[in-house]
N, C-alpha and C positions, 0 to 999 in steps of 0.2 A: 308688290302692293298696288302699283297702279294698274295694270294688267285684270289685277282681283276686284279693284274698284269701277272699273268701266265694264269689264264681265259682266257685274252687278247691278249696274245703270243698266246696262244695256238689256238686261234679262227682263230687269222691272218695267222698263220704258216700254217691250214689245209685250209680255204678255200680260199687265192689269187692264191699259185700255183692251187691246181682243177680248181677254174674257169676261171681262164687264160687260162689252156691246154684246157678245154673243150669246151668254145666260140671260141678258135682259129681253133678246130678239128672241132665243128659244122658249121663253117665259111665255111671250106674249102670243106667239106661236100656239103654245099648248093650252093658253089659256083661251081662246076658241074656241068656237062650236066645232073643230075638225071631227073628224072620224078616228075611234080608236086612241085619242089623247090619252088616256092611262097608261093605257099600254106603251105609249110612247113614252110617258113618263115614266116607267118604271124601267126602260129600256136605256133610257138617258141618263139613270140616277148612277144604271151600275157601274162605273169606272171610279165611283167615289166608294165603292165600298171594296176596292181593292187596295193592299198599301200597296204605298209608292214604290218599296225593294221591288216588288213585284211585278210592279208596270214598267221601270226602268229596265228587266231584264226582257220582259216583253221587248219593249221597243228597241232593245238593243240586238235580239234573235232578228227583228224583221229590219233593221239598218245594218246588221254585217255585211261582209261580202258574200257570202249566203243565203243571207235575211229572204226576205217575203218579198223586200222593193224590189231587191235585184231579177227575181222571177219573176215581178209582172214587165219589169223593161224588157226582158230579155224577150218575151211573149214579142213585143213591137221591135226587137232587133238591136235594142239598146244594150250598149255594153257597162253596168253597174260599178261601181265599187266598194269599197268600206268606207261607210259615209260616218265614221266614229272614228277612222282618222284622216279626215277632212278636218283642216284649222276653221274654214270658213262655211262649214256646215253642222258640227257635232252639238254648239252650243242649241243651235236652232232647230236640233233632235231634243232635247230636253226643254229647248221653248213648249215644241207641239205636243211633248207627250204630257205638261205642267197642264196647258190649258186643257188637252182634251179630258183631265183627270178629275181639274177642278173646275170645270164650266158648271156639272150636275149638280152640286153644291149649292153653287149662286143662282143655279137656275131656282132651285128650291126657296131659297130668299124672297127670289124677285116674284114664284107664282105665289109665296102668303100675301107679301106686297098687291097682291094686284087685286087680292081678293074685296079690297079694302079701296078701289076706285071705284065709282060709281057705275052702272051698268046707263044710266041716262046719259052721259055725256058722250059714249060711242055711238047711240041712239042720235041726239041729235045732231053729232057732227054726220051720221049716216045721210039722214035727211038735208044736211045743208051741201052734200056732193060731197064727202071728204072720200076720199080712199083708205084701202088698209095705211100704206107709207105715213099717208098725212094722220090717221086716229096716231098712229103707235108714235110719231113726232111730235104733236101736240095735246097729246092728251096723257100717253102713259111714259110718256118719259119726264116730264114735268110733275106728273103726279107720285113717280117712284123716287125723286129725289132724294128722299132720308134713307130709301132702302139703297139707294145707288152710293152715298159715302158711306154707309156701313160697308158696303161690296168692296169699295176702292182701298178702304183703310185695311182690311182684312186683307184683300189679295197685293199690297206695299209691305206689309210684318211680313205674308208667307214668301213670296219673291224674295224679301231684304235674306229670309232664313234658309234659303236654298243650300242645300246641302247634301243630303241620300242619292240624287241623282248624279250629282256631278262628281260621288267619292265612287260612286256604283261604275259608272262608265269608265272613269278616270283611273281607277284603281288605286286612288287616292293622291294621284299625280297629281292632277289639276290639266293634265295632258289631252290630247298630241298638243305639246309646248305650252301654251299659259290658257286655252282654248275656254277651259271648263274651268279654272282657277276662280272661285269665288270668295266673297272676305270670309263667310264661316268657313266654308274650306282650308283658306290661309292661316287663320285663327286652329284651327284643328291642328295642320300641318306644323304649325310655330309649337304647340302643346305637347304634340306627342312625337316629336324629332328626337332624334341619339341622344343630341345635347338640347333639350328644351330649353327656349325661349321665354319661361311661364309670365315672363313681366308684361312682353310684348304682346303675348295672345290674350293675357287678362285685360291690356290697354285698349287693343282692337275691340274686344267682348263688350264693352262697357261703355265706349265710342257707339 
């Protein structure tokens, strides 16, 4: 339990701030006069329209001991391994592959959000010397505030519910050792055992 419970923290605590800052920086990114934005944007959306079964197994072909990584270290001389059983690396294979899944999402939040700032206040901070850094610090991030706790609250429920990834890689173990062990995991694990638990997994469920 406590293993499942710090898993937990721990998964939440690294990936809602990233993918918060980073949907809100790719937002404002796109939201720009760059070149090609669309196509940017529809190039960034697509990892959200894959399920999760589906990108976990991705990510887990390119982190085996055969995976993709292993081929590009080798490229520089580097000797790879099975970084899915790594204690102190597998969970932070399902960190990277959570955020890069769901950043497109939130990016899509923060660009209706932006739609909805004023185009004079990037004007006149132009004119008084602001930089890009200083508009997007003091104008659009104070301004997307109510789209920013909707982001945080939504990406604390999806983190708290983590679950497909780490039954996917884990094979339901919570494994190598308690690495991947999360409370819906544990909660699953307590429900569908030889001898089920069901008091304990309804207790955790509802906690």
């Amino acid at each position: 339990l406590i293993a499942a419970f710090f898993n937990t923290l721990k998964y939440v605590a690294i990936v809602v701030p990233i993918q918060t800052f980073l949907a809100m920086l790719i937002a404002s990114v796109l939201n720009s006069n760059i070149k090609g934005k669309n196509t940017f944007r529809i190039i960034y959306f697509l990892p959200t329209l894959t399920s999760s079964s589906a990108l976990t197994l991705i990510f887990m072909f390119m982190f085996n001991q055969e995976g993709l990584i292993n081929m590009f270290l080798k490229v520089f001389g580097v000797q790879g391994k099975n970084w899915l059983d790594d204690v102190d690396f597998v969970l932070k294979v399902i960190m990277a592959m959570n955020i890069w899944s769901t950043v497109p999402f939130f990016m899509t939040i923060y660009l209706a959000g932006l739609q909805d700032v004023p185009a004079t206040q990037y004007e006149a901070a132009s004119i008084d010397g602001a930089n890009a850094w200083q508009r997007f610090l003091y104008i659009t991030v104070p301004n997307l505030r109510p789209i920013t706790a909707f982001v945080v609250i939504m990406g604390l429920i999806g983190c708290f519910q983590v679950f497909d990834q780490a039954y996917i890689v884990s094979k339901g173990t919570g494994g190598p050792g308690t690495a991947t062990l999360t409370l819906v995991l544990l909660i699953y694990q307590y429900a569908s055992a030889d001898k089920p638990k069901m008091g304990r997994a309804t207790a955790f469920a509802f906690i």
